[in-house]
Structure formats: C-alpha cells, structure tokens
PDBQT receptor file of N, H, CA, C and O in Angstrom, charges set to zero:
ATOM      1  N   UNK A   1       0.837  -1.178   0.000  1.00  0.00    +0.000 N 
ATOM      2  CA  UNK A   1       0.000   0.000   0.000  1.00  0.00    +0.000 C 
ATOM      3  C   UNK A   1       0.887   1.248   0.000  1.00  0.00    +0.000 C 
ATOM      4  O   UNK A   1       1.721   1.402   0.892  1.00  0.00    +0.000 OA
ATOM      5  N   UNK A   2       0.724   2.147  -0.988  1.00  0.00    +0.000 N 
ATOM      6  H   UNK A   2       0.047   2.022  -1.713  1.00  0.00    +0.000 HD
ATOM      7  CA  UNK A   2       1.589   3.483  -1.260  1.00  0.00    +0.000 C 
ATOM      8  C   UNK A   2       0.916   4.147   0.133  1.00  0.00    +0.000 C 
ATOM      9  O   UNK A   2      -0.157   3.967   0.707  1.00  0.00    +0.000 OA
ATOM     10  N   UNK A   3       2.082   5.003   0.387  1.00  0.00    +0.000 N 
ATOM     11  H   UNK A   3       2.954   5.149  -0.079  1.00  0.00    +0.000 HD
ATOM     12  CA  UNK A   3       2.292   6.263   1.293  1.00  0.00    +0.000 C 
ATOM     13  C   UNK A   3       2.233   7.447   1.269  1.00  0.00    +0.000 C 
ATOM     14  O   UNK A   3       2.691   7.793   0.180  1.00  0.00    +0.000 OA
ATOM     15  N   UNK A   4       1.843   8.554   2.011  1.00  0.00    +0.000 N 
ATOM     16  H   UNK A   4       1.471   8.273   2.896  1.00  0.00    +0.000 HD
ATOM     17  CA  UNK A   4       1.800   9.727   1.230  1.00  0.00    +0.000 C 
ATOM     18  C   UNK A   4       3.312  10.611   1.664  1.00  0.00    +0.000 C 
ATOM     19  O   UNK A   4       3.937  11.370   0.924  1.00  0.00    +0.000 OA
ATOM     20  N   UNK A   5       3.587  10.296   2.852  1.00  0.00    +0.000 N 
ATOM     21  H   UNK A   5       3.079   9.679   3.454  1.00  0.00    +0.000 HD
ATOM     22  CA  UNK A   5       5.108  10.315   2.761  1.00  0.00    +0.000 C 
ATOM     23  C   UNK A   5       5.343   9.694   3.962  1.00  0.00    +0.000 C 
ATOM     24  O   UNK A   5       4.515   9.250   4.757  1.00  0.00    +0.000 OA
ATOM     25  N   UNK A   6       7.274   9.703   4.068  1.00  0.00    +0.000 N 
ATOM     26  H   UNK A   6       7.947  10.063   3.422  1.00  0.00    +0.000 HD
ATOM     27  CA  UNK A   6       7.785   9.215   5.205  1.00  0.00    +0.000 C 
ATOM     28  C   UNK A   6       8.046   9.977   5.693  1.00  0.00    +0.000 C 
ATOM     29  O   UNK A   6       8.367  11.091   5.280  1.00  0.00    +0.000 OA
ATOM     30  N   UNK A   7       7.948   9.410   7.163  1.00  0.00    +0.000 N 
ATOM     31  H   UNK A   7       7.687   8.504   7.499  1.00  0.00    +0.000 HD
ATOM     32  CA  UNK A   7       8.678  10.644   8.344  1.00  0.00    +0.000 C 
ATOM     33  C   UNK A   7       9.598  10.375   8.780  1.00  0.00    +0.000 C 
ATOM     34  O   UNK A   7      10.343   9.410   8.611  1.00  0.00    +0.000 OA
ATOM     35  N   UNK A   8       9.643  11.372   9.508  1.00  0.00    +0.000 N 
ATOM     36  H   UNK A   8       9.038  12.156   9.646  1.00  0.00    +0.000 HD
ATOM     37  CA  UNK A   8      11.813  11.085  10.707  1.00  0.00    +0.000 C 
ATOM     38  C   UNK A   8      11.556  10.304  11.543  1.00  0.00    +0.000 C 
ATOM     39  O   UNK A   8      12.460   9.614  12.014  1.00  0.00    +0.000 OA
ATOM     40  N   UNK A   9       9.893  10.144  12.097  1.00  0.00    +0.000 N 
ATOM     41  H   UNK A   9       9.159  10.705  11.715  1.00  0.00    +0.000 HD
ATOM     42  CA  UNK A   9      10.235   9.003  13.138  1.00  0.00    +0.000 C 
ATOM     43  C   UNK A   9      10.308   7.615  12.348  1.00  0.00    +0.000 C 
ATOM     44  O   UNK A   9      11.090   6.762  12.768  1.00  0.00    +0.000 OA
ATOM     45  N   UNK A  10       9.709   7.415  11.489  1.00  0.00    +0.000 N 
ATOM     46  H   UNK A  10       9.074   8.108  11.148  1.00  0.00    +0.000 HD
ATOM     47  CA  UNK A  10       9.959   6.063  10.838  1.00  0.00    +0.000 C 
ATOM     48  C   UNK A  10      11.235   5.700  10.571  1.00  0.00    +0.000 C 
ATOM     49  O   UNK A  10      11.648   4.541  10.600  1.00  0.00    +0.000 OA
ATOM     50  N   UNK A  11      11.947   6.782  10.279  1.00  0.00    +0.000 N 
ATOM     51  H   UNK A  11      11.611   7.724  10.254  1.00  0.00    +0.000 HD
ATOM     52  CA  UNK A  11      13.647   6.759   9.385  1.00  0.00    +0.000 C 
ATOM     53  C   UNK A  11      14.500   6.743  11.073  1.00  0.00    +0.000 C 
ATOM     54  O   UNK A  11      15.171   5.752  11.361  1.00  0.00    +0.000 OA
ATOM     55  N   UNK A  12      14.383   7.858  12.026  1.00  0.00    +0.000 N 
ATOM     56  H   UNK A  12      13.838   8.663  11.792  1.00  0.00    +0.000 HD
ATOM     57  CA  UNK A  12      15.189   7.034  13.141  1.00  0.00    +0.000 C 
ATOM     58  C   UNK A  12      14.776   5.680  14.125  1.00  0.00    +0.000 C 
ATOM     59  O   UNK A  12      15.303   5.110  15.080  1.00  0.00    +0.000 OA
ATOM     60  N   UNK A  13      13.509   5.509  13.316  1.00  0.00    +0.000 N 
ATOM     61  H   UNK A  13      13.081   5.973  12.540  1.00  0.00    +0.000 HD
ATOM     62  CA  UNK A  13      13.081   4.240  14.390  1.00  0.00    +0.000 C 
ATOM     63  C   UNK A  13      13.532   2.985  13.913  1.00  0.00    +0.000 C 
ATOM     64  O   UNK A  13      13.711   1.977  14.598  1.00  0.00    +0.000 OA
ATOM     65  N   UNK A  14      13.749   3.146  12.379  1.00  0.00    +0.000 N 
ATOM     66  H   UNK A  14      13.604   3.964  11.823  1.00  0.00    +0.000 HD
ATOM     67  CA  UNK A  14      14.949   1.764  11.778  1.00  0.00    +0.000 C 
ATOM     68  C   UNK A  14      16.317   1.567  12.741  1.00  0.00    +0.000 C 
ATOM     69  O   UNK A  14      16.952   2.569  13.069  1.00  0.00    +0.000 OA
ATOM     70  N   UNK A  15      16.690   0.386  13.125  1.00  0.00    +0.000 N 
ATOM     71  H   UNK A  15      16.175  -0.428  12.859  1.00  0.00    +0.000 HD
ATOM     72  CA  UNK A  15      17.783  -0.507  13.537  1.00  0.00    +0.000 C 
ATOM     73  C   UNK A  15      18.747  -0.150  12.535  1.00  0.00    +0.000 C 
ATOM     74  O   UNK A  15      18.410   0.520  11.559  1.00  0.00    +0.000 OA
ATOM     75  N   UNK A  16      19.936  -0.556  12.710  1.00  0.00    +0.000 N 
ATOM     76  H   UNK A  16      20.210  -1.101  13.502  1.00  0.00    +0.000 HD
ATOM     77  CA  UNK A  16      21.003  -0.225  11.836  1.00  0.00    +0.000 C 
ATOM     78  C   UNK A  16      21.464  -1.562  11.141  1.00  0.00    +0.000 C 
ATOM     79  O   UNK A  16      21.357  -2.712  11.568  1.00  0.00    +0.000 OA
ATOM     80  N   UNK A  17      21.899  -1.199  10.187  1.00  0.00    +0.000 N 
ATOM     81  H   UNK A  17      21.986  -0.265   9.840  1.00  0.00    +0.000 HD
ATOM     82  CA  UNK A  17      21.346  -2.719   9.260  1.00  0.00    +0.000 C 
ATOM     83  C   UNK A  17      20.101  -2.747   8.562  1.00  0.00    +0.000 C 
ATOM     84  O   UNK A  17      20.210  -3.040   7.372  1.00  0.00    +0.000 OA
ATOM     85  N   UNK A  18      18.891  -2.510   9.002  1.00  0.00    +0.000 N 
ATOM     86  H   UNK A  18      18.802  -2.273   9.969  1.00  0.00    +0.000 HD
ATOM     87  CA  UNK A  18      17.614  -3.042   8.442  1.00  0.00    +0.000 C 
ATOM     88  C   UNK A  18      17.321  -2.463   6.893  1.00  0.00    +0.000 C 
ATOM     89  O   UNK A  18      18.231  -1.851   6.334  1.00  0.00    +0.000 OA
ATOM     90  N   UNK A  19      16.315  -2.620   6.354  1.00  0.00    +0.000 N 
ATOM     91  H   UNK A  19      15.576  -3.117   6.807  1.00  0.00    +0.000 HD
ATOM     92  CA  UNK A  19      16.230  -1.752   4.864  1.00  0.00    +0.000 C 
ATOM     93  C   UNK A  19      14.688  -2.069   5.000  1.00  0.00    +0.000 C 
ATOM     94  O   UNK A  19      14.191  -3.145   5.333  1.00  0.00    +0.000 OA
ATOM     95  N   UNK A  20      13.948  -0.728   4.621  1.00  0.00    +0.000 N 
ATOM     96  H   UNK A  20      14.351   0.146   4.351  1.00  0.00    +0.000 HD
ATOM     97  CA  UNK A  20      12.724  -0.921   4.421  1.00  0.00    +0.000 C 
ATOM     98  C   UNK A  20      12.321  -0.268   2.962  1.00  0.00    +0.000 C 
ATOM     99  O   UNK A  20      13.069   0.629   2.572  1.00  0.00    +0.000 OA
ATOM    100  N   UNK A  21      11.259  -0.614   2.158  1.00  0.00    +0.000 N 
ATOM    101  H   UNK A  21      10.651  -1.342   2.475  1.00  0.00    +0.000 HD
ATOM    102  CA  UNK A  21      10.967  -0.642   0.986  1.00  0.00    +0.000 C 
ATOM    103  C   UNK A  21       9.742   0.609   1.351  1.00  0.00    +0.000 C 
ATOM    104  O   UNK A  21       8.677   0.132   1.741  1.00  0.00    +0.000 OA
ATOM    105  N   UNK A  22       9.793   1.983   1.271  1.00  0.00    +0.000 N 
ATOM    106  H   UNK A  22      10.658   2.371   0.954  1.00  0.00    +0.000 HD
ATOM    107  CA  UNK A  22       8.786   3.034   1.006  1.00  0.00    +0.000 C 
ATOM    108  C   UNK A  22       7.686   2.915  -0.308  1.00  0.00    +0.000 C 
ATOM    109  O   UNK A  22       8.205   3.312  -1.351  1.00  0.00    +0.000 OA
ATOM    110  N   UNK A  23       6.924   2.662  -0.391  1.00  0.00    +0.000 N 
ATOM    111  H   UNK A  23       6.502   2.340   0.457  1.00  0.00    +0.000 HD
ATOM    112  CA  UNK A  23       6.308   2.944  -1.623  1.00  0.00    +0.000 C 
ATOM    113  C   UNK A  23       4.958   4.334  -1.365  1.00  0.00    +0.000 C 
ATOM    114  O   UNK A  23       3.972   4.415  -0.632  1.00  0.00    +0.000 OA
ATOM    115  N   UNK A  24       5.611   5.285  -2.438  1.00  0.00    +0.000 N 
ATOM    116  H   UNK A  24       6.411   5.219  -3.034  1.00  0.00    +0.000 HD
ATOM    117  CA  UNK A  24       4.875   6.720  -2.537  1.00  0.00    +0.000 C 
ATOM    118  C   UNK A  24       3.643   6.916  -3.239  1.00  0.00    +0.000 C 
ATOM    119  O   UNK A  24       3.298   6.095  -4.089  1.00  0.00    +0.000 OA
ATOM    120  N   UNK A  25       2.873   8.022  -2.944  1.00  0.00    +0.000 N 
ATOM    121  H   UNK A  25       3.153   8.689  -2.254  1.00  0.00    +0.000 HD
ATOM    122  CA  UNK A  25       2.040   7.948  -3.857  1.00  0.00    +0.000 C 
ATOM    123  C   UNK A  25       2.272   8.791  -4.935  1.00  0.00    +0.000 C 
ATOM    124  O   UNK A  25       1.634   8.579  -5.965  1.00  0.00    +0.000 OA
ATOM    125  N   UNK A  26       3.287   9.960  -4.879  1.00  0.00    +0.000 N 
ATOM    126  H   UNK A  26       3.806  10.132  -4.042  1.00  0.00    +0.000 HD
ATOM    127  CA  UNK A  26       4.229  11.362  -5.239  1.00  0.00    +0.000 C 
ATOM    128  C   UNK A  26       5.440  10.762  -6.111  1.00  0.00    +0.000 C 
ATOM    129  O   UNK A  26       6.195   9.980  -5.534  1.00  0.00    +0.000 OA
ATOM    130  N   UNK A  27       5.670  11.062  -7.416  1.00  0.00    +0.000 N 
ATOM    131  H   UNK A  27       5.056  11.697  -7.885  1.00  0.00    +0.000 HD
ATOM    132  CA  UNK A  27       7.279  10.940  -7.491  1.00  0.00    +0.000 C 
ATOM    133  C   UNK A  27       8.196  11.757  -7.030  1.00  0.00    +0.000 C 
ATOM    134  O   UNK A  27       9.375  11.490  -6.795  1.00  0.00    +0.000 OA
ATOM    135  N   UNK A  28       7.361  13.277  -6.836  1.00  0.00    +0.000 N 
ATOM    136  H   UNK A  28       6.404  13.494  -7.027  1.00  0.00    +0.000 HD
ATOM    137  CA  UNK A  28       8.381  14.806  -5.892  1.00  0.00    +0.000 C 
ATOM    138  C   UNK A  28       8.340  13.853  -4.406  1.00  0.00    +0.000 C 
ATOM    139  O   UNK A  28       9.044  14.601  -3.726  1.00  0.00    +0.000 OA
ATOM    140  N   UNK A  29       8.107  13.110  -3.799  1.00  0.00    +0.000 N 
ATOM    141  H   UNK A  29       7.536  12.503  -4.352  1.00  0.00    +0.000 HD
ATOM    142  CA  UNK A  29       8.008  12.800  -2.502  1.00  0.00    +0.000 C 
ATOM    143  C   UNK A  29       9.227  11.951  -2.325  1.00  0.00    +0.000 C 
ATOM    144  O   UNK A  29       9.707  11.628  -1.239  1.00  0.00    +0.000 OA
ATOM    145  N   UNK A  30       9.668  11.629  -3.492  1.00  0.00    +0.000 N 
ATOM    146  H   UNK A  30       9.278  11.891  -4.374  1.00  0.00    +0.000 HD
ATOM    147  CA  UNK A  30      11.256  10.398  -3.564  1.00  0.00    +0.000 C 
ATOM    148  C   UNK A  30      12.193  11.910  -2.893  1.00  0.00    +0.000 C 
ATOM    149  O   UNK A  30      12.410  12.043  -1.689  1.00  0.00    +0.000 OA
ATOM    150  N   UNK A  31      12.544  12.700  -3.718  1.00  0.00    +0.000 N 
ATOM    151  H   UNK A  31      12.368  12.591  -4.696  1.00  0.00    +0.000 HD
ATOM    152  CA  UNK A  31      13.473  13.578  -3.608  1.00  0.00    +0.000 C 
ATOM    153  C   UNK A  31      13.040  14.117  -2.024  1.00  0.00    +0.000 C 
ATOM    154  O   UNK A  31      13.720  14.444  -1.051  1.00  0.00    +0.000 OA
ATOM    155  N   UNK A  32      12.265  14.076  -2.156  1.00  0.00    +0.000 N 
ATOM    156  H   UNK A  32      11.713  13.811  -2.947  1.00  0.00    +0.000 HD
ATOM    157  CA  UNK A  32      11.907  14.795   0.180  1.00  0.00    +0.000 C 
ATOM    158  C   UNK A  32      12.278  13.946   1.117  1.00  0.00    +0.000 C 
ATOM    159  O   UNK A  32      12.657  14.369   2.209  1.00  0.00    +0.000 OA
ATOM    160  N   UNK A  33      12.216  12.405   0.789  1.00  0.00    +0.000 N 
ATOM    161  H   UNK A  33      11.908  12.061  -0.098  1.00  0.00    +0.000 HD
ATOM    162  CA  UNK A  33      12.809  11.690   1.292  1.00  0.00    +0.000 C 
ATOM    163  C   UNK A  33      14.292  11.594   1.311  1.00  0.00    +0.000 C 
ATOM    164  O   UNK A  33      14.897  11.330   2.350  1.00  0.00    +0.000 OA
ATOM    165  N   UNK A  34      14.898  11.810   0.153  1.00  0.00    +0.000 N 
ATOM    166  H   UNK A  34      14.407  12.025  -0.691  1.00  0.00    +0.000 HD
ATOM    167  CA  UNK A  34      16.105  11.964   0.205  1.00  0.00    +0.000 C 
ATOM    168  C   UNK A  34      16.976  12.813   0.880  1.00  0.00    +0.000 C 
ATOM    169  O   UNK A  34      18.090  12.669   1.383  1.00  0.00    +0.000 OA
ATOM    170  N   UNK A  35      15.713  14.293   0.695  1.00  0.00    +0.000 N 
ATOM    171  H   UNK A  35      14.808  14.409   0.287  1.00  0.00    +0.000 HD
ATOM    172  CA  UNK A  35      16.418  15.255   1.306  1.00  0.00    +0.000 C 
ATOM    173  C   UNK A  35      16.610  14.988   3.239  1.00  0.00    +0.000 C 
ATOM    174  O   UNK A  35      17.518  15.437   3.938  1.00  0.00    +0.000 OA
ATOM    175  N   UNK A  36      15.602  14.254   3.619  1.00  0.00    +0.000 N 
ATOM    176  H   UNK A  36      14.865  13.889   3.050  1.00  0.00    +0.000 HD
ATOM    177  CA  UNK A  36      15.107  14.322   4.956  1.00  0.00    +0.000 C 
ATOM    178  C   UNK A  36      16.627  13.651   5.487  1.00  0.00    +0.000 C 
ATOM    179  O   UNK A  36      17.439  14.070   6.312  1.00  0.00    +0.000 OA
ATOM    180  N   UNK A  37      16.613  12.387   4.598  1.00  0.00    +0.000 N 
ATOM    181  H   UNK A  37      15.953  12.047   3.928  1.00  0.00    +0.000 HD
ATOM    182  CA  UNK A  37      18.396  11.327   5.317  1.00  0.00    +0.000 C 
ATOM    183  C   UNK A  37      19.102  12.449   5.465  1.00  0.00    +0.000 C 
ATOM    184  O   UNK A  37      19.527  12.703   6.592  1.00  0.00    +0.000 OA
ATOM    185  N   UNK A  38      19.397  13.423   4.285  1.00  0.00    +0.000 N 
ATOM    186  H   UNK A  38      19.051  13.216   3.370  1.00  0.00    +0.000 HD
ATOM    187  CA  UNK A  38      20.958  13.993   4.497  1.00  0.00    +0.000 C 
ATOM    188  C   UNK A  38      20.566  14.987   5.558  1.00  0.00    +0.000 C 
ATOM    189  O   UNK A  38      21.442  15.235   6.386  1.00  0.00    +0.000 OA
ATOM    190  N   UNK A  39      19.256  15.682   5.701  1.00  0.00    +0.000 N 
ATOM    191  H   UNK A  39      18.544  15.480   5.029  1.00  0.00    +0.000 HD
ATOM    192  CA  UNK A  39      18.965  16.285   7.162  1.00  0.00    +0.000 C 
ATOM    193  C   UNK A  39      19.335  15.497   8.593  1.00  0.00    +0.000 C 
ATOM    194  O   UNK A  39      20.042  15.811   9.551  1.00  0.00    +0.000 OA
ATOM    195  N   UNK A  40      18.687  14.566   8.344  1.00  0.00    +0.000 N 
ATOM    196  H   UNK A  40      18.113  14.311   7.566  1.00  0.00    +0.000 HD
ATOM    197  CA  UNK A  40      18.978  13.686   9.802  1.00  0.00    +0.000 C 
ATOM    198  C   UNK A  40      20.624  13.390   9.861  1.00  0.00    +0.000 C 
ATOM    199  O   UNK A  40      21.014  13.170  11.007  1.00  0.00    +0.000 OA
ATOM    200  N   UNK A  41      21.666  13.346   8.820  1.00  0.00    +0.000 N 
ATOM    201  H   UNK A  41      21.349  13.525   7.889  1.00  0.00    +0.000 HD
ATOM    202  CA  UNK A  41      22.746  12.799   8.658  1.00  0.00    +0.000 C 
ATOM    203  C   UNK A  41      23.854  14.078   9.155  1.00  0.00    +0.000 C 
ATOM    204  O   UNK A  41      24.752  13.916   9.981  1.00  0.00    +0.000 OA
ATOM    205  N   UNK A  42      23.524  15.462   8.381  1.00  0.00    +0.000 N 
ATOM    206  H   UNK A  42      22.795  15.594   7.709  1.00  0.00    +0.000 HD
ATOM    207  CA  UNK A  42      23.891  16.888   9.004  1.00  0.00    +0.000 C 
ATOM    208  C   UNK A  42      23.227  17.234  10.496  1.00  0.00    +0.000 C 
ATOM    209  O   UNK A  42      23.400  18.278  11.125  1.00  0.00    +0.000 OA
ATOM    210  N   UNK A  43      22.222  15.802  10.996  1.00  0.00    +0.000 N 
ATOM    211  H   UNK A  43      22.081  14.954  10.485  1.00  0.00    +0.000 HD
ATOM    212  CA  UNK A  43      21.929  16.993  12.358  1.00  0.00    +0.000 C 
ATOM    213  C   UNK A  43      23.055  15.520  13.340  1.00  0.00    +0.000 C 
ATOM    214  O   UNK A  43      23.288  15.702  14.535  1.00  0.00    +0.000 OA
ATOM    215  N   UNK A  44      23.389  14.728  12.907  1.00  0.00    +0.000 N 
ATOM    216  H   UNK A  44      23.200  14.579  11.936  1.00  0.00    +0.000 HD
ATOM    217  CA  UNK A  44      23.903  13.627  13.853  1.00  0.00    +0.000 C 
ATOM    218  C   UNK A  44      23.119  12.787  14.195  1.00  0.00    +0.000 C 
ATOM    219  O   UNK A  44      23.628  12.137  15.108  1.00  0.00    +0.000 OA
ATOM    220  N   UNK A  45      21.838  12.336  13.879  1.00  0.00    +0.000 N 
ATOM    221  H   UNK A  45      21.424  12.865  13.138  1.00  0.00    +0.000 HD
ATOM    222  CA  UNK A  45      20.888  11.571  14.382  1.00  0.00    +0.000 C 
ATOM    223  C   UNK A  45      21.066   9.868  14.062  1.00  0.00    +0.000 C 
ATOM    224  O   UNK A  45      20.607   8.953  14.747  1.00  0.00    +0.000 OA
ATOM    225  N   UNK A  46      22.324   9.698  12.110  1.00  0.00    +0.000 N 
ATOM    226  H   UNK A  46      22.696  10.441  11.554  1.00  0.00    +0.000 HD
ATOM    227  CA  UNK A  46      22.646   8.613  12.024  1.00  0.00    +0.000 C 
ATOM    228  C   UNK A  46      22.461   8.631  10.272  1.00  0.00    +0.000 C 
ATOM    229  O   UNK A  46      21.815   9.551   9.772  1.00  0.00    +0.000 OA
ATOM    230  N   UNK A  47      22.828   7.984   9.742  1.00  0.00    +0.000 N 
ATOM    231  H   UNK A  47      23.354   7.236  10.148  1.00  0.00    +0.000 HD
ATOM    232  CA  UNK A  47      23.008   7.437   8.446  1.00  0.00    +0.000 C 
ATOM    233  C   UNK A  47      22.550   6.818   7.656  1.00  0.00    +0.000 C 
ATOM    234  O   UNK A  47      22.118   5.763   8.121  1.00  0.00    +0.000 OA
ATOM    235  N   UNK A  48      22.353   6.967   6.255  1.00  0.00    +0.000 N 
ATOM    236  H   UNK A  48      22.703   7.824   5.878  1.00  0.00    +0.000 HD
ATOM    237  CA  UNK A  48      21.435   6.069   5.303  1.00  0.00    +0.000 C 
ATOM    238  C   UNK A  48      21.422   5.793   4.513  1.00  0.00    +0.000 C 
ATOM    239  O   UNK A  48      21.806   6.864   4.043  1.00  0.00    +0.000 OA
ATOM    240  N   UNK A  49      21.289   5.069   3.511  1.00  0.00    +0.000 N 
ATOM    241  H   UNK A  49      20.977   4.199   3.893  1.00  0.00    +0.000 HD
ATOM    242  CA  UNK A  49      21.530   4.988   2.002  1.00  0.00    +0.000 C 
ATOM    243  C   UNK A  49      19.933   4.918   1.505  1.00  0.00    +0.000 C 
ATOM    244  O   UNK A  49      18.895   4.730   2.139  1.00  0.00    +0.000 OA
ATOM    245  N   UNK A  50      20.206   5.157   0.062  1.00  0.00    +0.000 N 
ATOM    246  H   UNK A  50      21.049   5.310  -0.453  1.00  0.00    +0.000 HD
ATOM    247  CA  UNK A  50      18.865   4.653  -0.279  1.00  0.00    +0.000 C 
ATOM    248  C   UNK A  50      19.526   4.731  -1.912  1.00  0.00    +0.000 C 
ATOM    249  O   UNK A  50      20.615   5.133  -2.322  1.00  0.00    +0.000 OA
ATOM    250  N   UNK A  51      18.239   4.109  -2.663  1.00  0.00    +0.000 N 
ATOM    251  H   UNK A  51      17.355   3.783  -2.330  1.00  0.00    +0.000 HD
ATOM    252  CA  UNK A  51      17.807   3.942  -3.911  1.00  0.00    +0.000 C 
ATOM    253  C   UNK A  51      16.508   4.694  -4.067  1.00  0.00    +0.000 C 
ATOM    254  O   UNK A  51      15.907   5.280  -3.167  1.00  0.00    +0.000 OA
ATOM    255  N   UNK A  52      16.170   4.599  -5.293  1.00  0.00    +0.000 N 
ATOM    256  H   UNK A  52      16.658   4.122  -6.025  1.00  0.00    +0.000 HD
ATOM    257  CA  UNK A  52      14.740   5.372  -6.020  1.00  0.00    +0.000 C 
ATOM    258  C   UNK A  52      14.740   4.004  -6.815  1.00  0.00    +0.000 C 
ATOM    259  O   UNK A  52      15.554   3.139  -7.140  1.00  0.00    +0.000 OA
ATOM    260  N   UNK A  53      13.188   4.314  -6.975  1.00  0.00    +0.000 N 
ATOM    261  H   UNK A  53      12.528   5.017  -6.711  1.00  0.00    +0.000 HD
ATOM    262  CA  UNK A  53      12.873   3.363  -8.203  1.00  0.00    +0.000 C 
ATOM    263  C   UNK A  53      11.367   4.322  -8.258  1.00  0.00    +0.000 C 
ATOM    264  O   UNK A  53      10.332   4.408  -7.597  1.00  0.00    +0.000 OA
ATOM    265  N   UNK A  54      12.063   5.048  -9.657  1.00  0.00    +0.000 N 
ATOM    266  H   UNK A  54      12.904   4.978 -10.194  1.00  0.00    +0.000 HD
ATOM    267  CA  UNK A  54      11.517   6.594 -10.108  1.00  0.00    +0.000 C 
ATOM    268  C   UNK A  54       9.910   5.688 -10.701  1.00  0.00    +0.000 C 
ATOM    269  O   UNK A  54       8.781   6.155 -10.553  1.00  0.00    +0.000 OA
ATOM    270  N   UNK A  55      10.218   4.401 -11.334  1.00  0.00    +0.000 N 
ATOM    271  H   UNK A  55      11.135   4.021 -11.454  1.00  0.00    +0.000 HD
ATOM    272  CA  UNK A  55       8.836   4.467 -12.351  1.00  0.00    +0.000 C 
ATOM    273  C   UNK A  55       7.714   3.567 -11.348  1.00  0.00    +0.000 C 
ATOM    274  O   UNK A  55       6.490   3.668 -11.440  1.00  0.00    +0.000 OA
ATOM    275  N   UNK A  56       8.328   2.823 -10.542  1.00  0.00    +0.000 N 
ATOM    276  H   UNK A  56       9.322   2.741 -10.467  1.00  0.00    +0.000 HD
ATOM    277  CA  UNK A  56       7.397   2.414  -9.111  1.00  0.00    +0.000 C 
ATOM    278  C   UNK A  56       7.351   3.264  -7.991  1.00  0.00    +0.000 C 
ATOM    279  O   UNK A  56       7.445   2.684  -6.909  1.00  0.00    +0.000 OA
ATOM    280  N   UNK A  57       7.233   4.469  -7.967  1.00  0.00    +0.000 N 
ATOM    281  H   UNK A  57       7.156   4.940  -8.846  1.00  0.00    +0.000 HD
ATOM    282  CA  UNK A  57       7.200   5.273  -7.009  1.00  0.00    +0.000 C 
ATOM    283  C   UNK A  57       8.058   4.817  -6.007  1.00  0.00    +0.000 C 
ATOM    284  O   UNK A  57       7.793   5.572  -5.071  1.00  0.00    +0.000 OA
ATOM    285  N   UNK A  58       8.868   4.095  -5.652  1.00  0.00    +0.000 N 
ATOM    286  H   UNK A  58       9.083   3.481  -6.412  1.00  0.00    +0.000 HD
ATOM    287  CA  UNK A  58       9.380   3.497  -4.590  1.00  0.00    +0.000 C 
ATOM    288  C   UNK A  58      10.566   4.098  -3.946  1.00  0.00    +0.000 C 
ATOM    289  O   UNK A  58      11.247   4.816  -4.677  1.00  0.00    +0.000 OA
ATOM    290  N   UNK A  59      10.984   3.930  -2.604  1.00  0.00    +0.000 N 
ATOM    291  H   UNK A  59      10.430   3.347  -2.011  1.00  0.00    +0.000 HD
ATOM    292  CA  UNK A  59      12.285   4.239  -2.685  1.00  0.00    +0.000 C 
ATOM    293  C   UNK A  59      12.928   3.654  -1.341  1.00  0.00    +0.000 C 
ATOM    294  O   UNK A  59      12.647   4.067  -0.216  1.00  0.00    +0.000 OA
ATOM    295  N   UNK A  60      13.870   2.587  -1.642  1.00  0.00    +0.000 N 
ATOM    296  H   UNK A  60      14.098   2.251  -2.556  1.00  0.00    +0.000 HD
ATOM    297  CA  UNK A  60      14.567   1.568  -0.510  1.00  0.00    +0.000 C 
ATOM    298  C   UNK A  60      15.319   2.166   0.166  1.00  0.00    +0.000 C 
ATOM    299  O   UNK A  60      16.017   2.979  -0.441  1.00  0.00    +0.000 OA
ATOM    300  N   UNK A  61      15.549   2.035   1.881  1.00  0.00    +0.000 N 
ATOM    301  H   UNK A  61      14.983   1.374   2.374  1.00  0.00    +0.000 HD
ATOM    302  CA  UNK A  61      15.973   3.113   2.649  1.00  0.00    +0.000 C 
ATOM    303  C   UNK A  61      16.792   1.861   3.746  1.00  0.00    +0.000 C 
ATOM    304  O   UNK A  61      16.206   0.992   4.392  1.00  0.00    +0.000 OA
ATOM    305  N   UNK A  62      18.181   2.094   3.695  1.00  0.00    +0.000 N 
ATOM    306  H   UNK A  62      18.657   2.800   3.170  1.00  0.00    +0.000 HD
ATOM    307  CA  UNK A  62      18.755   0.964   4.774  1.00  0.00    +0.000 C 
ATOM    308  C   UNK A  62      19.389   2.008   5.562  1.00  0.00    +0.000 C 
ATOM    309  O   UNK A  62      19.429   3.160   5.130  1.00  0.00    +0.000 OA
ATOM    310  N   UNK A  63      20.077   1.570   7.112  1.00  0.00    +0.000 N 
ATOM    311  H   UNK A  63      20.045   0.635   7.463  1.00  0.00    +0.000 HD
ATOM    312  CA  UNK A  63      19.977   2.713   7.698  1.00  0.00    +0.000 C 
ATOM    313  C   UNK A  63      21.457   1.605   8.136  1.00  0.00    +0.000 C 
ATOM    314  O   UNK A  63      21.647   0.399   8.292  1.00  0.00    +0.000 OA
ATOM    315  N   UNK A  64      22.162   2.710   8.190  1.00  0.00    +0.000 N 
ATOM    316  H   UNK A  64      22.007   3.690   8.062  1.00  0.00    +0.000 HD
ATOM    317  CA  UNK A  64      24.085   2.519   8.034  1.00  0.00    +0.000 C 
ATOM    318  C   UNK A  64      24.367   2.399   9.272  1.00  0.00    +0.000 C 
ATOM    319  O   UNK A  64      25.116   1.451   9.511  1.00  0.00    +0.000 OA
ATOM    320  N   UNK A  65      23.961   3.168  10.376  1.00  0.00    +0.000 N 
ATOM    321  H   UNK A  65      23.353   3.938  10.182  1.00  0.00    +0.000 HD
ATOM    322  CA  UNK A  65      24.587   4.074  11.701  1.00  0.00    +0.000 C 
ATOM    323  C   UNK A  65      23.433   4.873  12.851  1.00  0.00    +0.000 C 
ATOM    324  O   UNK A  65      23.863   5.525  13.803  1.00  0.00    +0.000 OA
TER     325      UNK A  65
C-alpha cells in the first residue's frame, strides 16, 4: 500500500542494518525523502543509504549508523 510520505520518526526508528521498501504515492516525494536522510545525517541523528525506483514510485531506505 503506497504512502503519502515518510517521516523522521519512521527513518530514526529503523535498527542499523535493516532496509525498508517506502512505496509513494508522489514521485516529488522520492526527492523529500532523500532530502530528509541527508537532514537527519547533518543533524547527527545517524546514516542512510537509499535507492529510487523513479517508475514504481518506490524508494529503498537501509539505515548505516
């Protein structure tokens, strides 16, 4: 079931290691997500990688730190 977006508590409430699969209902909502990691990453809260998958709205989020 698509999302209308993710939040910071979802993104610091991931374990380190884990990867969860977002699916959007927005393709502008990939890039807010993106922006949000490197926010949480500039405030010290912890680390993330991710992928897009632009034509499934999706976007995979594993959390480093």
């Amino acid at each position: 079931m698509a999302q209308v977006k993710v939040t910071r508590k979802e993104l610091l409430d991931m374990r380190v290691g884990t990867t969860r699969v977002f699916n959007l209902t927005e393709k502008t909502k990939l890039q807010s997500v993106a922006s949000t990691l490197t926010q949480l990453k500039n405030l010290g809260l912890g680390e993330w990688s991710h992928g897009k998958d632009i034509k499934n709205v999706a976007i995979s989020v594993k959390r480093i730190k």
